[in-house]
DOKEDREN-320089 format. One record per residue: x, y, z of N, C-alpha, C in turn. Coordinates in pm, whole numbers, plus 50000, padded with zeros to 5 digits. Layout:
DOKEDREN-320089
XYZXYZXYZ;...
***
This chain:
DOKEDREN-320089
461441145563238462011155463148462031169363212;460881169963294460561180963355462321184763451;462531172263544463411176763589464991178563560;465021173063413466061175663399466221185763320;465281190463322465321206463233465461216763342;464871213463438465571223863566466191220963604;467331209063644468131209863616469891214063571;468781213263471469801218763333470021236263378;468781239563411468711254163359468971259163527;469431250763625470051252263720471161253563726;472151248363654473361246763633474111257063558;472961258463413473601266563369473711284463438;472691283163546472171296763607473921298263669;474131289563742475181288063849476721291163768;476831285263636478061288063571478181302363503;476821304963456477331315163355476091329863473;475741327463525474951339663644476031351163699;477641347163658478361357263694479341355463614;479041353963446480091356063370480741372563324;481491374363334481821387663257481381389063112;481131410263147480841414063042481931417562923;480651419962811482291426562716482291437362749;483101441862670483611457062663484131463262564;483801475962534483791484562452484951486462427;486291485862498487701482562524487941471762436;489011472762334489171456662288490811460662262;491411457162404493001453862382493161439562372;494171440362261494281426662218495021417762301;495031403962285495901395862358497361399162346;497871393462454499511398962429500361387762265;501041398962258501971392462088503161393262112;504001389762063505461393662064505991408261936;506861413162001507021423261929508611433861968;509511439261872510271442261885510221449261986;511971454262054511241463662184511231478062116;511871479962059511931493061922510891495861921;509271492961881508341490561836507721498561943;507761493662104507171498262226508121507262310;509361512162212510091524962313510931516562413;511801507762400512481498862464513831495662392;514541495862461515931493462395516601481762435;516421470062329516631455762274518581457962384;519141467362307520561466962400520791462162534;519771475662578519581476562746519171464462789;517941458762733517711443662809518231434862813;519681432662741520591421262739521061424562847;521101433062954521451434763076520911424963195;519391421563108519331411263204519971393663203;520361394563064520891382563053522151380663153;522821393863148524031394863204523761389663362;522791400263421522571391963583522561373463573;521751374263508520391359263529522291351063488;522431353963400523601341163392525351340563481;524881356363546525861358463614525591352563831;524251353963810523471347363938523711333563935;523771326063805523741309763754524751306263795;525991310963741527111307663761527931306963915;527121322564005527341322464107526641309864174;526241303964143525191296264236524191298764347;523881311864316522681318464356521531313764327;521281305864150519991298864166520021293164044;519741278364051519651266663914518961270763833;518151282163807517541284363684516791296863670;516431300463598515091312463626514441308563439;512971319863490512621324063371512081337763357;512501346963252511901365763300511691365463145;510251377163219509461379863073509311396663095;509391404362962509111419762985508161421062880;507141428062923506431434462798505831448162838;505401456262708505241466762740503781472062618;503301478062672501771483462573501421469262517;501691458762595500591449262575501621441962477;502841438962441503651436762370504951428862445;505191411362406505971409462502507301414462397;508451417462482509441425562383511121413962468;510761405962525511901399362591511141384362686;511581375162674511001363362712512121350762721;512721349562812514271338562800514301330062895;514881321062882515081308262991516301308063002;516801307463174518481305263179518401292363270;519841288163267520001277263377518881262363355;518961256963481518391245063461517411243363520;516321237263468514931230763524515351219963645;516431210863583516321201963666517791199763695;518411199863785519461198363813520521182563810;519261177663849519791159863843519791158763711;518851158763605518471151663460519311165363389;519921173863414520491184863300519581191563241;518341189063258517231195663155517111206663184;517491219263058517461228963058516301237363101;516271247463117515031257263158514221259863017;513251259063018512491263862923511171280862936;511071283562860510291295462867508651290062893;508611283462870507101275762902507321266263060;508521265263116508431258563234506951264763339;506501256863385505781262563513506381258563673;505791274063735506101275063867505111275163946;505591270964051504931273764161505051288764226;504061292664181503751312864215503391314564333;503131304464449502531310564648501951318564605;502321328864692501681343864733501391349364568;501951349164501501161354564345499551350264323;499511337164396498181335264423496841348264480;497261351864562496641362664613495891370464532;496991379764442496531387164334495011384564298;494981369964229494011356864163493061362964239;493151354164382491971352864430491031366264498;492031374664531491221391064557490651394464443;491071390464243490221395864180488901391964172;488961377764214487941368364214486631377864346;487421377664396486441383264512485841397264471;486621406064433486311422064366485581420664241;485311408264173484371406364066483301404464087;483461393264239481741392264292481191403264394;482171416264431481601426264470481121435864419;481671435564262481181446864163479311442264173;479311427564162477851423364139477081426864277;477531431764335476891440964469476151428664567;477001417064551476781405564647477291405064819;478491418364838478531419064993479061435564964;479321436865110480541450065122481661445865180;482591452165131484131452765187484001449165345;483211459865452483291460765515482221451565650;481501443665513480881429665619481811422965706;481281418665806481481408765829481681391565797;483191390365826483151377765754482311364665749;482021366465894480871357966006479941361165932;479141368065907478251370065817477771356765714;478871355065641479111343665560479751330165605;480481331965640480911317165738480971322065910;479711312065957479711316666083480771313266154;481601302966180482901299066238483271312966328;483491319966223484361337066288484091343066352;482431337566392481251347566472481931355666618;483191343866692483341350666818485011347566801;485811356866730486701357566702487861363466848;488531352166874489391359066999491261361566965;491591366867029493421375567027493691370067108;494801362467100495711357667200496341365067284;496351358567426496551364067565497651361267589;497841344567610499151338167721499071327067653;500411323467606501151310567542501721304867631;501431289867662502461280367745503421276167643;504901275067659506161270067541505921254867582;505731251867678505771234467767504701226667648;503751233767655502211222467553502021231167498;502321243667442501461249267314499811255467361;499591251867485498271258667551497981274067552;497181276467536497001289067555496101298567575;495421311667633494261317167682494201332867560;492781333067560492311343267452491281353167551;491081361167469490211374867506489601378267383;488271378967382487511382667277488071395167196;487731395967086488741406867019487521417667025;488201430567003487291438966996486471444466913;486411437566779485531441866666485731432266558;484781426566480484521414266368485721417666318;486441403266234486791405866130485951406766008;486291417265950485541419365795486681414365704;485991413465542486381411965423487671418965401;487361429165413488611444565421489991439965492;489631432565618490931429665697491251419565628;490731407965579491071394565512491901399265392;491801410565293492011412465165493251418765231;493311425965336494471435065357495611432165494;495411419065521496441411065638496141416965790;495151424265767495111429065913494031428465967;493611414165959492581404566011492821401666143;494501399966160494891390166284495221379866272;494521370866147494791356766102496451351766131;497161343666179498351341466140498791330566015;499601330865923500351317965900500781307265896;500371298266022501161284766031502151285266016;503051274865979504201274265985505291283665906;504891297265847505711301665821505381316165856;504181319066001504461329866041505561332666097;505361347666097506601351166172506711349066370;505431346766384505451345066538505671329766600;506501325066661506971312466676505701301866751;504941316266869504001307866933502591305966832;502391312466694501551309166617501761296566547;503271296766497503471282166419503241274766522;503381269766667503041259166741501591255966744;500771267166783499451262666810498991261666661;498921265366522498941262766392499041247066380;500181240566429500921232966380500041217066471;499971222866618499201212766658497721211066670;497181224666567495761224766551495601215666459;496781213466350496411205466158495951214566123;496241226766105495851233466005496971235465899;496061231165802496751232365647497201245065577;498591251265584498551264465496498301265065352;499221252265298499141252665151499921240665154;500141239164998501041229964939501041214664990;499361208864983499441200165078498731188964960;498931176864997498621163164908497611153764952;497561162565065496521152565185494901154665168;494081144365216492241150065158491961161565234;491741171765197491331180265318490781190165208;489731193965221488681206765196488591221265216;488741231865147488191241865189487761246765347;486681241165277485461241065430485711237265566;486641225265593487001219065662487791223965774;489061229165673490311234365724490171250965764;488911256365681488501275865748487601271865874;487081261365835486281259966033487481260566084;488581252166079489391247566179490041266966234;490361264966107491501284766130490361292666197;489181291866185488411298366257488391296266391;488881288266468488641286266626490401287166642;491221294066550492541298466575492601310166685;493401314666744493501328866831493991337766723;493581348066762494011360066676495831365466698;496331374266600497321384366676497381397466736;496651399966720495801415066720494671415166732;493811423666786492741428666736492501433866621;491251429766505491241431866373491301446566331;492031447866250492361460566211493871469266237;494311463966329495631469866424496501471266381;497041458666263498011461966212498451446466090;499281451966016499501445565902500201426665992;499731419565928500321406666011499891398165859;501111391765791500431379665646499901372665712;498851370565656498251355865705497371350365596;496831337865657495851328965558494691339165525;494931353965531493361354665510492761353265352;493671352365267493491349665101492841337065094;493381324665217492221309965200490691308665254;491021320165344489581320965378489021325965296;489621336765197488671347565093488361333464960;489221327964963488911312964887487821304764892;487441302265001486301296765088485191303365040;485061314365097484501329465035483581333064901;484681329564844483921325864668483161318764633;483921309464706482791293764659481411295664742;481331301964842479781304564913479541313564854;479441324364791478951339064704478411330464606;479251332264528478731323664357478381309464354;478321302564456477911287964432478291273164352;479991281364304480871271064256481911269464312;482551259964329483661254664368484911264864337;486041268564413486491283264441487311275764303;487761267464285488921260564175488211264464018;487361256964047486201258463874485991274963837;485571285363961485301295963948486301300963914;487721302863960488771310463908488731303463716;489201290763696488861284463557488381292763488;486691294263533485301295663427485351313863403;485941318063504485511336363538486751341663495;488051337463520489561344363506490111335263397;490651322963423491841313863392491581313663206;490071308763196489611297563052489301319463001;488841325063011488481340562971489901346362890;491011345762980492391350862979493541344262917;492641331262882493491319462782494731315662901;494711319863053495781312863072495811294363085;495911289362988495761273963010496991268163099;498021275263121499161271063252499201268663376;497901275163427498031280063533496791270863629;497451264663742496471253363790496691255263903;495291248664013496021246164148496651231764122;496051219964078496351208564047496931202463906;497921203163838498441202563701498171191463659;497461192863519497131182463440498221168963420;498161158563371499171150663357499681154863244;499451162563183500111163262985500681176663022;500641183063146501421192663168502951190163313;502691179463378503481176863472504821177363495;505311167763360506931173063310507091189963296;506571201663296506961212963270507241217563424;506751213763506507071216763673507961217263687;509061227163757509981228463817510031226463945;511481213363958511551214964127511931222564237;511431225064279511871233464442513211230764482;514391238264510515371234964523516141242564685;516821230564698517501243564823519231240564831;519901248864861520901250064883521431240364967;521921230764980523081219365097524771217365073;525311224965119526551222365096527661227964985;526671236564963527161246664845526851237864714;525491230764733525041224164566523421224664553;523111223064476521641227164475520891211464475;520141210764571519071197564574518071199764595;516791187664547515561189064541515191189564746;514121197564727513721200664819512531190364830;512961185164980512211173565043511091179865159;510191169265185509281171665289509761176865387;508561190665434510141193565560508691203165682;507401198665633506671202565727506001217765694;506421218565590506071232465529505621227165383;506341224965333506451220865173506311205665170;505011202165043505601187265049505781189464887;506841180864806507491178764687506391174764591;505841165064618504521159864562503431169364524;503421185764580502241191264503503381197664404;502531201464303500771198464285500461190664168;501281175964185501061165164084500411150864138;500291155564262500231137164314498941145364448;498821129864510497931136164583496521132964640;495731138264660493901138164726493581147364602;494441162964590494241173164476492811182464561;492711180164650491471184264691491221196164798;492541206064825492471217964921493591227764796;492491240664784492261248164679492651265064745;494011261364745494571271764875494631291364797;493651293764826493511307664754494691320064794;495561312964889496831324964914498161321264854;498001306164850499501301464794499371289064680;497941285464657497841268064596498201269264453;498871282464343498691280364186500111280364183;500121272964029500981271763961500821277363816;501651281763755501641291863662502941294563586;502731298263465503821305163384504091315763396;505291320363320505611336063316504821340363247;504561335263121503231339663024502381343763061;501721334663118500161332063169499751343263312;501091344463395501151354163453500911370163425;501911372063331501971384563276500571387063180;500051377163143498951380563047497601385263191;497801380963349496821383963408497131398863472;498571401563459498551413563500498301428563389;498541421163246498161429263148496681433563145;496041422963205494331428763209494651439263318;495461439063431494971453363508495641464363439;496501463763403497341478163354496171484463247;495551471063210494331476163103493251480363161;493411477963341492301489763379491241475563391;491161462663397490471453263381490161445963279;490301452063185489821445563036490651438062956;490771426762862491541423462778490961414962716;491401416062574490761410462439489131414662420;488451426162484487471430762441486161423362548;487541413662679486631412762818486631415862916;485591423763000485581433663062485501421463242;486711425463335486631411263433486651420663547;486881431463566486521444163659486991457363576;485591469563649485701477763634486611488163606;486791498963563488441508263595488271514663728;487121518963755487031519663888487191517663987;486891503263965487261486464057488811488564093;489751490063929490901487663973491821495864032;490921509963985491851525264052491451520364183;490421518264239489741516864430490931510964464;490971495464385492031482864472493331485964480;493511497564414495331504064392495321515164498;494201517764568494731530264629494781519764830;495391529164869496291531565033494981524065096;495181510865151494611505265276494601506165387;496421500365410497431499965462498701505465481;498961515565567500541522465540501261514265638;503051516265595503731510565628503641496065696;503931487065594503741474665626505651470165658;506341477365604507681478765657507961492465673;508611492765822509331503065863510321514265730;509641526665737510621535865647510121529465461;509311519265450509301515965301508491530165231;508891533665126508051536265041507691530064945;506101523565013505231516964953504101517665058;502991511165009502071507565101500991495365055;500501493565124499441480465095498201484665024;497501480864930496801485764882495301465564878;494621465364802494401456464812494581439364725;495331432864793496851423264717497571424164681;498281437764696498951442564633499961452864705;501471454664708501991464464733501921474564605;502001486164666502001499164602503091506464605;503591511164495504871521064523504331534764525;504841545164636504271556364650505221568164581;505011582864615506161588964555507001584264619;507291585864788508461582564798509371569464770;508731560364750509481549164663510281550664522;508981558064477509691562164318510931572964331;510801578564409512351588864424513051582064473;513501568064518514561560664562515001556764441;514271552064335514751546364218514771535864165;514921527664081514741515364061513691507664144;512581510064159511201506364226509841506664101;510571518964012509211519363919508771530963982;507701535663854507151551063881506041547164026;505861559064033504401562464157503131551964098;502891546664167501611537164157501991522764071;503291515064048503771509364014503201493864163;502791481464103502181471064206502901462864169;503081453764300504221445564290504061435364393;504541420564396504611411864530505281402964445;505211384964547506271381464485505591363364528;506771356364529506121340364601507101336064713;506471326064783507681320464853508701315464787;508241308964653509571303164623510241309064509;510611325264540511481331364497510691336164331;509771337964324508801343464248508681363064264;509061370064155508931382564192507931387664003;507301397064043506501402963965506241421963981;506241424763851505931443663908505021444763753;504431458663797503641461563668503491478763724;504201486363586503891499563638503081510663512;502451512663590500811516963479501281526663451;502161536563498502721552363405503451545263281;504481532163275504751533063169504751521863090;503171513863140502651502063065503661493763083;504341489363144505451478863181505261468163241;505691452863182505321445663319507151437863295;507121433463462508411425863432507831412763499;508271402163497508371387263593509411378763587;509451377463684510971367563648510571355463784;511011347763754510061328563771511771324763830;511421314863927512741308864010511901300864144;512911292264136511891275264198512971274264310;513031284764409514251277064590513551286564679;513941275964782513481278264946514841280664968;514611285065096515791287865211516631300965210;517241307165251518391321065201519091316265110;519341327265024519761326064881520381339964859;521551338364789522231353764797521391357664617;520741356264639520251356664476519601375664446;520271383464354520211399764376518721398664295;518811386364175518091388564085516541397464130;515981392964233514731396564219514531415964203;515891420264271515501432264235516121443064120;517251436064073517631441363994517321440963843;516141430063846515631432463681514631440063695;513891444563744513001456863817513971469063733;515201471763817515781483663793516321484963645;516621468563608517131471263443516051473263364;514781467963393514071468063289513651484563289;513441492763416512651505663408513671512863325;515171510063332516181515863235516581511163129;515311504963087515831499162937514401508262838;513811514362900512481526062857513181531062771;513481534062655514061546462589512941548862465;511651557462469511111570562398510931578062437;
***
């Protein structure tokens, strides 16, 4: 009895030892609500119907789904086009997507929750925690013949800081931008995402750990896996499994019940397929060495990719970005500081594109003034990113706004949508 009372009181130490607090804050869950109501003009947003069904028709893209809300109020929420192109089945507002890189967001809060609890610094060392990284080297000389190649010790650890902010060095796999990274990536087996096969966490960050670098850490902005390693990450801090922890700390807190690395079976039919362009018609997108079709329903279910592995609604989305505009809090639970979230909004990283006004902040692009004087970007301090598969999201805290708009294709796509409901929605503000 003895031991199953410790146990017990082991377990429960481990689940609830880093639950969030409340808070004195009690914004309510999001509701639906006229846009009249929140200073929005119901007119103006039929503007987006106009794109989304005018993109459809072009054959720019089989479907979407876009949600707007504002002071915590969704005020517009529609489904165009088709879920499924073969079966006719229409788009629904509850469809789920595959969000990639929206992932990120997730898992940096995850990480900035277990730093509030003063469990590392930004500026540790990652090695620290997973030794793998201990002797981290930058690539020298690529052979094109075998993919061989020679390294030089880099000149300073990667830390936490570079992982959260791409300028680790880490590369991509197969969808960096450097051709000699996807080779040696590709014939290491290392897993980026979207994969069906048994493979672990643990397994696959040893492996990326004896990867070559692109840089020396710090040098300069380069995407990379470092969001799966910060995945990894979690699950050694807090002592749960990085999947359960997002669940128990973010997902089950925030009521998003949509949002999975691995989708339930009573949710599977709501998946949208990945589509790509052939011939001027839209088809399901097949195995192609990047993507396999099969996640995230089939499978092992067992690599818990913290930069690209969730799937998610527009809902469920927008309800996680409504906790930051709230400064961290929502429904009266407190999941980081305001402090926390002013720190993670301010300048990491400048110019991650040439001439942008924006900058990198942490998971996050940032719009700066000079972005906001271009226009249609959203005010100054307005955060924003997007997915691979045509997933775009913004949230701008001067005027409590969030937009998302959901779309399931690979490949080039003349599709305007992602930026022009950005610009309709900031001009559909009228108080």
């Amino acid at each position: 009895m003895k031991t199953i009372n410790t146990l017990f009181f082991t377990i429960f130490f481990v689940l609830f030892s880093f639950a969030q607090t409340k808070s004195a804050q009690l914004s309510p869950p999001l509701t639906n609500a006229s846009p009249a109501s929140v200073g929005m003009s119901a007119e103006r947003l039929t503007r987006i119907d106009v794109i989304c069904e005018k993109a459809i028709a072009d054959g720019d893209v089989p479907g979407m789904v876009v949600l707007v809300a504002r002071n915590g109020k969704i005020v517009y929420h529609k489904a165009f086009g088709m879920a499924d192109t073969t079966t006719k089945k229409p788009m629904a507002e509850d469809a789920i997507f595959r969000i990639a890189s929206q992932t990120k967001a997730i898992t940096a809060t995850a990480v900035m929750m277990l730093w509030e609890e003063g469990k590392f610094r930004l500026d540790d060392p990652i090695a620290k925690y997973i030794p793998e990284f201990k002797d981290a080297r930058v690539l020298e000389t690529f052979n094109e013949k075998d993919s061989t190649f020679t390294t030089k010790p880099a000149d300073k650890p990667i830390t936490i800081r570079h992982l959260l902010t791409h300028t680790s060095g880490i590369g991509y796999g197969m969808i960096d931008g450097d051709n000699r990274f996807r080779k040696i990536y590709q014939k290491a087996g290392i897993i980026d995402a979207f994969t069906t096969n048994h493979i672990t966490l643990k397994k696959n960050i040893a492996k990326l750990a004896s990867m070559p670098l692109h840089q020396n850490p710090g040098e300069k902005f380069v995407y990379s896996e470092g969001l799966d390693v910060l995945g990894y990450f979690v699950e050694i801090i807090s002592g749960i499994p990085f999947d359960q922890f997002l669940k128990s700390h973010i997902f089950e807190p925030l009521n998003m019940s949509d949002t999975w690395f691995y989708l339930p079976k009573s949710k599977e039919n709501r998946l949208v397929p990945v589509y790509e362009k052939k011939e001027g018609k839209w088809s399901k997108l097949k195995a192609n060495g990047i993507f396999d079709p099969d996640y995230p329903i089939k499978g092992a279910k067992s690599y818990f990719a913290g930069g690209a592995g969730l799937s998610s609604t527009a809902k469920d989305y927008t309800t996680f970005l409504q906790m930051y505009l709230n400064k961290g809090e929502l429904n009266g639970i407190r999941f980081l500081s305001r402090t926390t979230v002013d720190f993670m909004m301010q300048k990491q990283f400048l110019n991650i594109w040439k001439g942008a006004g924006s900058y990198y902040a942490l998971a996050f692009e940032v719009i700066n003034a000079k972005g906001a004087s271009e226009g249609g970007r959203g005010s100054e301090g307005t955060f924003d990113w997007g997915g691979y598969f045509n997933t775009q999201y913004f949230g701008d805290p001067k005027e409590q706004v969030i937009g998302i708009i959901m779309k399931q294709t690979s490949g080039p796509v003349n599709d305007k949508t992602g930026w022009q409901f950005k610009q309709i929605i900031e001009s559909a503000i009228d108080d």
